[in-house]
C-alpha positions in Angstrom: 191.3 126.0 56.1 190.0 122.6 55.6 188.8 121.7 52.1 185.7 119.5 52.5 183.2 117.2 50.1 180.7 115.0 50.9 179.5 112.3 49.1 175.9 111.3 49.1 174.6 114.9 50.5 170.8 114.8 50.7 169.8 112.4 53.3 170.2 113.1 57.4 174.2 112.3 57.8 174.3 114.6 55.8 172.4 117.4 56.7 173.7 117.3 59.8 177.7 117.4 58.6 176.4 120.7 56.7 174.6 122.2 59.5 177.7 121.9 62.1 180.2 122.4 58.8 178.8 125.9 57.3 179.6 127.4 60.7 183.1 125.6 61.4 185.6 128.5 61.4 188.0 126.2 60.2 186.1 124.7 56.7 185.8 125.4 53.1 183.1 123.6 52.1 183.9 122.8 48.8 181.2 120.6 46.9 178.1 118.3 47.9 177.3 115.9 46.0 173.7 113.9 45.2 173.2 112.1 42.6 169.5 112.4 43.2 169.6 116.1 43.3 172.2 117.4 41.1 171.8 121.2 40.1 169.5 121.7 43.0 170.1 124.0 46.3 171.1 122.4 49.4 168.1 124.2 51.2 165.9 122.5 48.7 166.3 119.8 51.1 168.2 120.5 54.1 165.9 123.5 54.4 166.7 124.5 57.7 169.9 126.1 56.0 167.5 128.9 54.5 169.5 131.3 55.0 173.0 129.9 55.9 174.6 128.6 52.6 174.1 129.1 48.9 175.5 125.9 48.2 174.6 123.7 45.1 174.4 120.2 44.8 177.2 119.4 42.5 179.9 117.2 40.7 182.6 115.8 43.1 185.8 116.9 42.6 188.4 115.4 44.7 191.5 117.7 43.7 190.1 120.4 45.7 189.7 118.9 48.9 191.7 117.5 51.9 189.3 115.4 53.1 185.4 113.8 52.0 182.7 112.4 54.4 180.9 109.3 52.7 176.7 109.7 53.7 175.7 107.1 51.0 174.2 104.6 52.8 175.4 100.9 54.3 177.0 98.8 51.4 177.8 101.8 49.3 181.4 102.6 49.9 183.2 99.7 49.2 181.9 99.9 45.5 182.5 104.4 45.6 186.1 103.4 46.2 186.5 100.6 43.7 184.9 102.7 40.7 186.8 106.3 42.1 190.5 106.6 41.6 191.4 109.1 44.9 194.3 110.4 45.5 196.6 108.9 47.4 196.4 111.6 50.0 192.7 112.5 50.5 191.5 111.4 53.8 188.2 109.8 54.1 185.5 109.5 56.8 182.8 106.8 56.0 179.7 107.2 57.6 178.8 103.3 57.0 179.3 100.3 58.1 181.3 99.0 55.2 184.7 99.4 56.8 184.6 99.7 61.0 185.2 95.4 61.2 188.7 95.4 62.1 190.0 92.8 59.3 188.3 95.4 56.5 191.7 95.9 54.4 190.7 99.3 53.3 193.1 100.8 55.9 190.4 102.3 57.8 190.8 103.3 61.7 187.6 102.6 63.8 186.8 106.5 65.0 185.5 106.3 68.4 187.9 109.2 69.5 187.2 107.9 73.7 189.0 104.8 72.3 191.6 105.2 69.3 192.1 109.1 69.6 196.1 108.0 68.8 195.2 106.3 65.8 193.0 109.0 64.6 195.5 111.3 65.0 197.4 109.6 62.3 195.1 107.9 60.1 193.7 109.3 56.6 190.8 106.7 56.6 188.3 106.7 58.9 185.5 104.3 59.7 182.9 106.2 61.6 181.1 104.1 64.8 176.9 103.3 64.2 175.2 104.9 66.8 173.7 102.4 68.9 177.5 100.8 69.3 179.0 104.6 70.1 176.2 104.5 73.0 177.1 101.1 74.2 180.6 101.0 74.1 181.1 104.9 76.0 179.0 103.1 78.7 181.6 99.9 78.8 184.6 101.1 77.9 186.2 102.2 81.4 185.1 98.8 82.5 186.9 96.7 79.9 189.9 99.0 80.7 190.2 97.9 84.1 189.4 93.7 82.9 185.8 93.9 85.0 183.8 92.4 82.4 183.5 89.1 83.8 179.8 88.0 83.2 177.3 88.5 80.2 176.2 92.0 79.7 172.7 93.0 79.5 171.6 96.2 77.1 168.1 97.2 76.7 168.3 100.5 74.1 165.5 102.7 72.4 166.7 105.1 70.0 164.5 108.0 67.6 163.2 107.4 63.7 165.8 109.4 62.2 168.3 106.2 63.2 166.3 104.5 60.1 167.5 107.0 57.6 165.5 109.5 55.6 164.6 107.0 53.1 160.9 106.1 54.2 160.1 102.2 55.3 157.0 100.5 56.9 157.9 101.4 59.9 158.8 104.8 60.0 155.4 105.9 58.5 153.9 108.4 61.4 150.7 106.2 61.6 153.0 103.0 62.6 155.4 104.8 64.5 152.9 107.9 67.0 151.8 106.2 70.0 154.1 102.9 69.4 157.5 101.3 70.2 158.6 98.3 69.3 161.7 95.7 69.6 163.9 94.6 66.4 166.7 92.5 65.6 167.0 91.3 69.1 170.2 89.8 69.9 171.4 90.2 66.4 171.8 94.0 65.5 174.6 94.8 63.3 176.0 97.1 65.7 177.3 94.0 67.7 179.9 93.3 66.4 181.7 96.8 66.6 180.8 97.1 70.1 182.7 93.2 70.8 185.6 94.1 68.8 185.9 97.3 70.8 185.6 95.3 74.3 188.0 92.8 73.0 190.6 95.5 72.4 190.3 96.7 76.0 189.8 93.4 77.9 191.0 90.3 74.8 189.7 88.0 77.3 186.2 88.9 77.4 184.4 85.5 76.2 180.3 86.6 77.7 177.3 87.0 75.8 176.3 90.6 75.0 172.7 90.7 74.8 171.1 93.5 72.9 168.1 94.6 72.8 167.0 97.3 70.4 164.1 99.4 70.3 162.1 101.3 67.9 161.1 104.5 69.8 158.4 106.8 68.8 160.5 110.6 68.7 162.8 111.3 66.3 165.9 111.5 67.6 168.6 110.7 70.4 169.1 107.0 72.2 168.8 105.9 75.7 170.9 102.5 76.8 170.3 101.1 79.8 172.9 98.4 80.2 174.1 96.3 83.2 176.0 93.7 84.5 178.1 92.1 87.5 180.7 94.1 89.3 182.7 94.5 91.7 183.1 98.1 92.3 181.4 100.0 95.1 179.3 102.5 93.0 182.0 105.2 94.8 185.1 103.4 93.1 182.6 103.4 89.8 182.4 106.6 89.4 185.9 107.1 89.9 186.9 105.1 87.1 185.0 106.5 84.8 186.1 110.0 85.5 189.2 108.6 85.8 189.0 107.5 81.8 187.1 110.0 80.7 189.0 113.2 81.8 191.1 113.5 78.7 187.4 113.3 77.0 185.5 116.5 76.5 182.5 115.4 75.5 181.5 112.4 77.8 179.9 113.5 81.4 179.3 111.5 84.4 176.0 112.6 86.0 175.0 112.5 89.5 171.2 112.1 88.3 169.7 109.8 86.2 170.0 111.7 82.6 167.2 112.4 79.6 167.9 112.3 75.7 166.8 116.1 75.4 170.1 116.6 78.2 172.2 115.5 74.1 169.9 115.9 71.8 171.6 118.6 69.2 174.9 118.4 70.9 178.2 115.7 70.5 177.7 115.0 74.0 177.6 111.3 76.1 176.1 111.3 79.0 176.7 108.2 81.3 175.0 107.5 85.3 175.9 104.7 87.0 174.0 102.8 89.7 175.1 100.1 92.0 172.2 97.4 92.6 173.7 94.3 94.7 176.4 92.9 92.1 175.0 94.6 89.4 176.0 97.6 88.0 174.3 99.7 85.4 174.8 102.2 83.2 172.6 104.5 81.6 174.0 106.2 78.4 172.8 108.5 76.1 173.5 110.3 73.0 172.0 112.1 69.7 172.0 109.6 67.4 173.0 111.9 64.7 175.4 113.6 66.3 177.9 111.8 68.6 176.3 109.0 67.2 177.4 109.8 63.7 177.8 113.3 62.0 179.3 115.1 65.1 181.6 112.3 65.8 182.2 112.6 62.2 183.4 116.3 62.6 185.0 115.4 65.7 187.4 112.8 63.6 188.0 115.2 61.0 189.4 117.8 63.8 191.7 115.4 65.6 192.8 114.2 62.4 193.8 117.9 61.1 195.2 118.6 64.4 192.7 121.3 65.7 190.8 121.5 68.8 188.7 118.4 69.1 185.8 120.5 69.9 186.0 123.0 67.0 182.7 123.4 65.7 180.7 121.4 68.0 179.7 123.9 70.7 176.4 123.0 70.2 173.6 123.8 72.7 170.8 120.8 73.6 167.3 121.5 73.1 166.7 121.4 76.9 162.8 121.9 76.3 
Protein backbone atom coordinates (compact mmCIF):
# COMPACT_ATOMS: atom_id res chain seq x y z
CA UNK A 1 0.00 0.00 0.00
CA UNK A 2 0.68 3.60 -0.49
CA UNK A 3 0.71 5.82 2.56
CA UNK A 4 -0.92 9.19 1.62
CA UNK A 5 -1.46 12.89 3.36
CA UNK A 6 -2.67 15.87 1.96
CA UNK A 7 -1.95 19.07 2.93
CA UNK A 8 -4.51 21.82 2.72
CA UNK A 9 -7.70 19.24 2.48
CA UNK A 10 -10.87 21.26 2.31
CA UNK A 11 -11.02 23.20 -0.81
CA UNK A 12 -11.69 21.38 -4.51
CA UNK A 13 -8.01 19.82 -5.28
CA UNK A 14 -8.69 18.37 -2.69
CA UNK A 15 -11.89 16.87 -2.61
CA UNK A 16 -11.29 15.59 -5.72
CA UNK A 17 -7.75 13.65 -4.62
CA UNK A 18 -10.09 12.08 -1.84
CA UNK A 19 -12.89 11.14 -4.01
CA UNK A 20 -10.56 9.14 -6.58
CA UNK A 21 -8.09 8.22 -3.39
CA UNK A 22 -10.85 6.44 -0.92
CA UNK A 23 -11.50 3.95 -3.72
CA UNK A 24 -7.70 3.47 -5.00
CA UNK A 25 -7.00 -0.25 -4.26
CA UNK A 26 -3.65 0.59 -3.83
CA UNK A 27 -3.92 3.74 -0.86
CA UNK A 28 -3.89 4.18 2.76
CA UNK A 29 -5.08 7.24 3.30
CA UNK A 30 -3.37 8.29 6.22
CA UNK A 31 -4.25 11.96 7.46
CA UNK A 32 -5.97 15.26 5.87
CA UNK A 33 -5.12 18.08 7.05
CA UNK A 34 -7.09 21.76 7.30
CA UNK A 35 -6.11 24.07 9.23
CA UNK A 36 -9.47 25.67 8.85
CA UNK A 37 -11.34 22.58 9.82
CA UNK A 38 -9.36 20.70 12.23
CA UNK A 39 -11.37 17.98 14.32
CA UNK A 40 -14.12 18.13 11.81
CA UNK A 41 -15.31 15.18 9.29
CA UNK A 42 -14.17 15.20 5.84
CA UNK A 43 -17.96 14.93 4.69
CA UNK A 44 -18.58 18.07 6.61
CA UNK A 45 -17.31 19.49 3.55
CA UNK A 46 -16.56 17.22 0.79
CA UNK A 47 -20.03 15.90 1.47
CA UNK A 48 -20.45 13.91 -1.40
CA UNK A 49 -18.26 11.25 0.64
CA UNK A 50 -21.37 10.60 2.96
CA UNK A 51 -20.97 7.48 3.10
CA UNK A 52 -17.47 6.56 1.77
CA UNK A 53 -14.89 7.59 4.49
CA UNK A 54 -14.92 8.23 8.18
CA UNK A 55 -12.00 10.35 7.90
CA UNK A 56 -11.19 13.32 10.23
CA UNK A 57 -9.49 16.36 9.44
CA UNK A 58 -6.32 16.11 11.37
CA UNK A 59 -2.63 16.84 12.39
CA UNK A 60 -0.11 16.01 9.60
CA UNK A 61 2.17 13.52 10.33
CA UNK A 62 4.80 12.92 7.81
CA UNK A 63 6.43 9.59 9.39
CA UNK A 64 3.59 7.64 8.32
CA UNK A 65 3.45 8.35 4.83
CA UNK A 66 5.23 7.72 1.48
CA UNK A 67 4.03 10.41 -0.24
CA UNK A 68 1.79 14.04 0.44
CA UNK A 69 -0.24 16.10 -2.18
CA UNK A 70 0.05 19.94 -1.38
CA UNK A 71 -3.88 21.64 -2.16
CA UNK A 72 -2.96 24.88 -0.26
CA UNK A 73 -3.29 27.32 -2.73
CA UNK A 74 -0.65 29.33 -5.24
CA UNK A 75 2.22 30.86 -3.20
CA UNK A 76 1.78 28.56 -0.27
CA UNK A 77 4.35 25.83 -0.73
CA UNK A 78 7.40 27.36 -0.94
CA UNK A 79 6.88 28.77 2.66
CA UNK A 80 5.12 24.79 3.88
CA UNK A 81 8.53 23.54 2.99
CA UNK A 82 10.74 26.21 4.55
CA UNK A 83 8.85 26.01 7.98
CA UNK A 84 8.44 21.82 7.64
CA UNK A 85 11.47 19.70 8.21
CA UNK A 86 10.46 16.41 5.70
CA UNK A 87 12.15 13.70 5.48
CA UNK A 88 14.56 13.25 3.09
CA UNK A 89 12.53 10.53 1.44
CA UNK A 90 8.83 11.62 1.31
CA UNK A 91 7.82 12.38 -2.08
CA UNK A 92 5.72 15.38 -2.78
CA UNK A 93 3.14 16.34 -5.38
CA UNK A 94 2.30 20.18 -5.39
CA UNK A 95 -0.76 21.15 -6.73
CA UNK A 96 0.51 24.88 -7.24
CA UNK A 97 2.22 26.90 -9.13
CA UNK A 98 5.05 27.53 -6.86
CA UNK A 99 7.49 25.02 -8.31
CA UNK A 100 6.57 23.87 -12.24
CA UNK A 101 9.17 26.97 -13.74
CA UNK A 102 11.99 24.90 -14.68
CA UNK A 103 14.81 27.03 -12.75
CA UNK A 104 12.59 26.50 -9.36
CA UNK A 105 15.61 24.82 -7.22
CA UNK A 106 13.23 22.83 -5.20
CA UNK A 107 14.08 19.73 -7.32
CA UNK A 108 10.71 19.41 -8.60
CA UNK A 109 9.86 17.50 -12.07
CA UNK A 110 7.16 19.30 -14.13
CA UNK A 111 4.32 16.23 -14.13
CA UNK A 112 2.67 16.26 -17.45
CA UNK A 113 3.08 12.40 -17.65
CA UNK A 114 2.42 12.78 -22.08
CA UNK A 115 5.74 14.76 -21.68
CA UNK A 116 8.28 13.77 -18.75
CA UNK A 117 6.67 10.25 -17.91
CA UNK A 118 10.75 9.17 -17.51
CA UNK A 119 11.43 11.71 -15.22
CA UNK A 120 8.37 11.01 -13.22
CA UNK A 121 9.25 7.71 -12.98
CA UNK A 122 12.23 8.68 -10.95
CA UNK A 123 11.53 11.86 -9.22
CA UNK A 124 10.26 12.29 -5.47
CA UNK A 125 9.08 15.98 -6.12
CA UNK A 126 6.55 16.66 -8.26
CA UNK A 127 5.22 19.90 -9.69
CA UNK A 128 1.79 19.32 -10.92
CA UNK A 129 0.72 21.22 -14.47
CA UNK A 130 -2.33 24.21 -14.02
CA UNK A 131 -5.08 23.27 -16.00
CA UNK A 132 -5.39 25.57 -18.71
CA UNK A 133 -1.54 24.78 -19.68
CA UNK A 134 -2.26 20.65 -19.35
CA UNK A 135 -5.15 21.55 -22.13
CA UNK A 136 -2.86 23.56 -24.30
CA UNK A 137 0.24 21.82 -24.35
CA UNK A 138 -1.65 17.92 -24.95
CA UNK A 139 -2.98 19.85 -28.05
CA UNK A 140 0.75 21.10 -29.11
CA UNK A 141 2.86 18.75 -28.01
CA UNK A 142 3.04 16.16 -31.05
CA UNK A 143 3.64 19.26 -33.06
CA UNK A 144 6.69 20.66 -31.23
CA UNK A 145 7.93 17.00 -31.38
CA UNK A 146 8.16 16.90 -35.04
CA UNK A 147 9.77 21.11 -35.06
CA UNK A 148 6.29 22.29 -36.89
CA UNK A 149 5.74 25.21 -34.85
CA UNK A 150 6.83 27.70 -37.11
CA UNK A 151 4.43 30.66 -36.79
CA UNK A 152 2.55 32.37 -33.67
CA UNK A 153 -0.09 30.16 -32.13
CA UNK A 154 -3.43 31.26 -31.60
CA UNK A 155 -5.52 29.79 -28.37
CA UNK A 156 -8.96 30.90 -27.61
CA UNK A 157 -9.97 28.73 -24.18
CA UNK A 158 -13.22 28.81 -21.79
CA UNK A 159 -12.93 26.83 -18.84
CA UNK A 160 -15.77 26.18 -15.59
CA UNK A 161 -15.98 28.24 -12.05
CA UNK A 162 -14.46 25.60 -10.12
CA UNK A 163 -10.90 26.64 -12.05
CA UNK A 164 -11.20 29.82 -9.57
CA UNK A 165 -11.04 27.81 -6.42
CA UNK A 166 -13.64 27.29 -3.74
CA UNK A 167 -12.69 30.32 -2.05
CA UNK A 168 -15.56 32.77 -3.25
CA UNK A 169 -14.52 36.14 -5.44
CA UNK A 170 -16.57 38.76 -7.40
CA UNK A 171 -16.78 36.84 -10.00
CA UNK A 172 -17.80 33.55 -9.16
CA UNK A 173 -20.91 34.87 -7.32
CA UNK A 174 -23.97 32.87 -9.31
CA UNK A 175 -25.61 36.31 -10.10
CA UNK A 176 -22.27 37.48 -12.04
CA UNK A 177 -21.42 34.24 -13.39
CA UNK A 178 -25.54 32.49 -14.82
CA UNK A 179 -26.11 33.76 -18.13
CA UNK A 180 -22.42 35.39 -18.56
CA UNK A 181 -18.86 34.69 -19.93
CA UNK A 182 -16.34 36.79 -19.94
CA UNK A 183 -12.38 37.18 -21.05
CA UNK A 184 -9.44 37.65 -18.41
CA UNK A 185 -5.85 38.09 -18.36
CA UNK A 186 -5.62 38.12 -22.02
CA UNK A 187 -2.27 37.45 -23.34
CA UNK A 188 -0.85 37.28 -19.89
CA UNK A 189 -2.29 34.20 -17.90
CA UNK A 190 0.05 32.57 -15.63
CA UNK A 191 -0.30 29.48 -17.26
CA UNK A 192 2.08 30.81 -20.12
CA UNK A 193 4.74 30.31 -19.14
CA UNK A 194 4.56 26.40 -18.34
CA UNK A 195 3.07 25.85 -21.58
CA UNK A 196 6.48 27.85 -23.49
CA UNK A 197 8.80 26.11 -21.38
CA UNK A 198 7.14 22.83 -22.35
CA UNK A 199 7.26 23.81 -26.29
CA UNK A 200 10.76 24.85 -25.78
CA UNK A 201 11.69 21.43 -24.54
CA UNK A 202 10.18 19.74 -27.62
CA UNK A 203 11.16 22.27 -30.42
CA UNK A 204 14.24 24.86 -28.34
CA UNK A 205 13.86 26.90 -31.38
CA UNK A 206 10.43 27.96 -31.09
CA UNK A 207 10.82 31.96 -30.94
CA UNK A 208 6.43 32.88 -31.95
CA UNK A 209 4.05 34.60 -29.96
CA UNK A 210 1.61 32.41 -28.06
CA UNK A 211 -1.48 34.21 -27.79
CA UNK A 212 -3.93 33.21 -25.10
CA UNK A 213 -6.96 33.96 -24.67
CA UNK A 214 -8.88 32.87 -21.51
CA UNK A 215 -12.40 32.73 -20.68
CA UNK A 216 -14.58 32.79 -17.79
CA UNK A 217 -17.31 30.32 -18.65
CA UNK A 218 -20.58 30.06 -16.98
CA UNK A 219 -20.65 25.90 -15.78
CA UNK A 220 -18.67 24.61 -13.38
CA UNK A 221 -16.39 22.52 -14.63
CA UNK A 222 -14.21 21.15 -17.58
CA UNK A 223 -12.23 23.42 -20.47
CA UNK A 224 -12.56 23.69 -24.06
CA UNK A 225 -9.21 25.07 -26.23
CA UNK A 226 -9.59 25.78 -29.49
CA UNK A 227 -6.10 26.57 -30.72
CA UNK A 228 -4.60 26.94 -34.24
CA UNK A 229 -1.87 27.81 -36.23
CA UNK A 230 0.18 27.23 -39.69
CA UNK A 231 1.06 23.82 -40.83
CA UNK A 232 2.15 21.90 -43.09
CA UNK A 233 0.56 18.58 -42.59
CA UNK A 234 -2.32 17.31 -44.69
CA UNK A 235 -5.01 16.82 -41.91
CA UNK A 236 -4.37 12.79 -42.83
CA UNK A 237 -0.55 13.03 -41.88
CA UNK A 238 -2.09 15.10 -38.60
CA UNK A 239 -3.75 12.71 -37.29
CA UNK A 240 -1.10 10.27 -37.74
CA UNK A 241 1.27 12.07 -35.68
CA UNK A 242 -0.71 12.52 -33.06
CA UNK A 243 -1.58 8.91 -32.70
CA UNK A 244 1.67 8.27 -33.41
CA UNK A 245 2.76 10.23 -29.95
CA UNK A 246 0.07 9.46 -28.08
CA UNK A 247 -0.09 5.59 -28.28
CA UNK A 248 2.03 5.02 -25.26
CA UNK A 249 -0.66 7.55 -23.66
CA UNK A 250 -3.76 6.05 -22.20
CA UNK A 251 -5.59 8.72 -21.50
CA UNK A 252 -5.35 11.14 -24.51
CA UNK A 253 -7.95 10.25 -27.59
CA UNK A 254 -7.93 11.52 -31.05
CA UNK A 255 -11.53 11.97 -32.17
CA UNK A 256 -12.99 11.72 -35.49
CA UNK A 257 -15.80 14.35 -34.36
CA UNK A 258 -15.53 17.53 -32.99
CA UNK A 259 -15.63 16.70 -29.01
CA UNK A 260 -17.84 18.33 -25.87
CA UNK A 261 -16.51 18.92 -22.21
CA UNK A 262 -19.29 16.46 -20.75
CA UNK A 263 -17.22 13.64 -23.36
CA UNK A 264 -14.20 14.46 -19.87
CA UNK A 265 -15.96 15.86 -17.40
CA UNK A 266 -15.38 13.38 -14.20
CA UNK A 267 -12.78 11.46 -15.98
CA UNK A 268 -8.56 11.91 -16.50
CA UNK A 269 -9.22 11.91 -20.02
CA UNK A 270 -7.82 14.53 -23.06
CA UNK A 271 -9.69 14.61 -25.88
CA UNK A 272 -7.92 16.32 -28.95
CA UNK A 273 -9.77 16.80 -32.91
CA UNK A 274 -7.87 18.21 -35.38
CA UNK A 275 -9.06 20.17 -38.48
CA UNK A 276 -7.15 21.24 -41.51
CA UNK A 277 -8.37 24.88 -42.81
CA UNK A 278 -5.97 26.08 -45.72
CA UNK A 279 -2.48 26.39 -43.73
CA UNK A 280 -4.07 26.36 -40.64
CA UNK A 281 -4.47 23.75 -38.47
CA UNK A 282 -6.49 23.57 -35.32
CA UNK A 283 -6.91 21.73 -32.45
CA UNK A 284 -9.67 21.37 -30.22
CA UNK A 285 -8.76 20.05 -26.75
CA UNK A 286 -10.52 19.33 -23.80
CA UNK A 287 -10.23 18.25 -20.32
CA UNK A 288 -11.84 18.35 -16.62
CA UNK A 289 -10.20 20.91 -15.18
CA UNK A 290 -10.01 19.14 -11.94
CA UNK A 291 -9.17 16.16 -12.98
CA UNK A 292 -6.53 15.74 -15.81
CA UNK A 293 -6.20 19.18 -15.22
CA UNK A 294 -5.06 18.77 -11.66
CA UNK A 295 -6.15 16.15 -9.09
CA UNK A 296 -6.39 13.16 -11.50
CA UNK A 297 -3.15 14.10 -13.04
CA UNK A 298 -2.11 14.33 -9.61
CA UNK A 299 -3.09 10.56 -8.88
CA UNK A 300 -1.82 9.74 -12.16
CA UNK A 301 1.96 11.07 -10.95
CA UNK A 302 1.69 9.40 -7.75
CA UNK A 303 1.11 5.96 -9.72
CA UNK A 304 3.99 6.25 -12.20
CA UNK A 305 6.06 7.39 -9.60
CA UNK A 306 5.24 4.19 -7.22
CA UNK A 307 5.52 2.03 -10.21
CA UNK A 308 1.85 0.89 -10.65
CA UNK A 309 -0.45 0.91 -13.51
CA UNK A 310 -0.76 4.56 -14.61
CA UNK A 311 -4.40 4.19 -14.69
CA UNK A 312 -4.98 2.72 -11.23
CA UNK A 313 -7.74 4.41 -9.74
CA UNK A 314 -8.80 6.51 -12.51
CA UNK A 315 -11.37 4.41 -14.30
CA UNK A 316 -13.64 7.02 -14.01
CA UNK A 317 -16.88 7.20 -16.11
CA UNK A 318 -17.91 10.97 -17.76
CA UNK A 319 -21.11 12.35 -17.01
CA UNK A 320 -22.29 11.84 -20.68
CA UNK A 321 -25.70 13.66 -19.82
Amino acid sequence: MVNVGIIGGAGYTAGELLRILVWHPIVNIAFVQSTSHAGHSITDVHKDLLGDTDLIFGEADYSVVDVIFICSGHGKTKAFLEQNNLPNDLYIIDLSTDYRPKNNNGGFVYGLPELNKESIETANRIANPGCFATCIELGLLPLAEEKQLNEEIHVNSITGSTGAGQNPTVTSHFSWKNNNVAVYKAFTHQHLAEITESMLQLQPDYSKAINFIPVRGNFSRGIMATIYTDCKWSIEEAKEKYQSYYSEHPFVSISDVTPDVKQVVNTNKCVLYLEKHGNKLMIISVVDNLLKGASGQAVQNMNIMFGLNEKEGLGLKPVGF
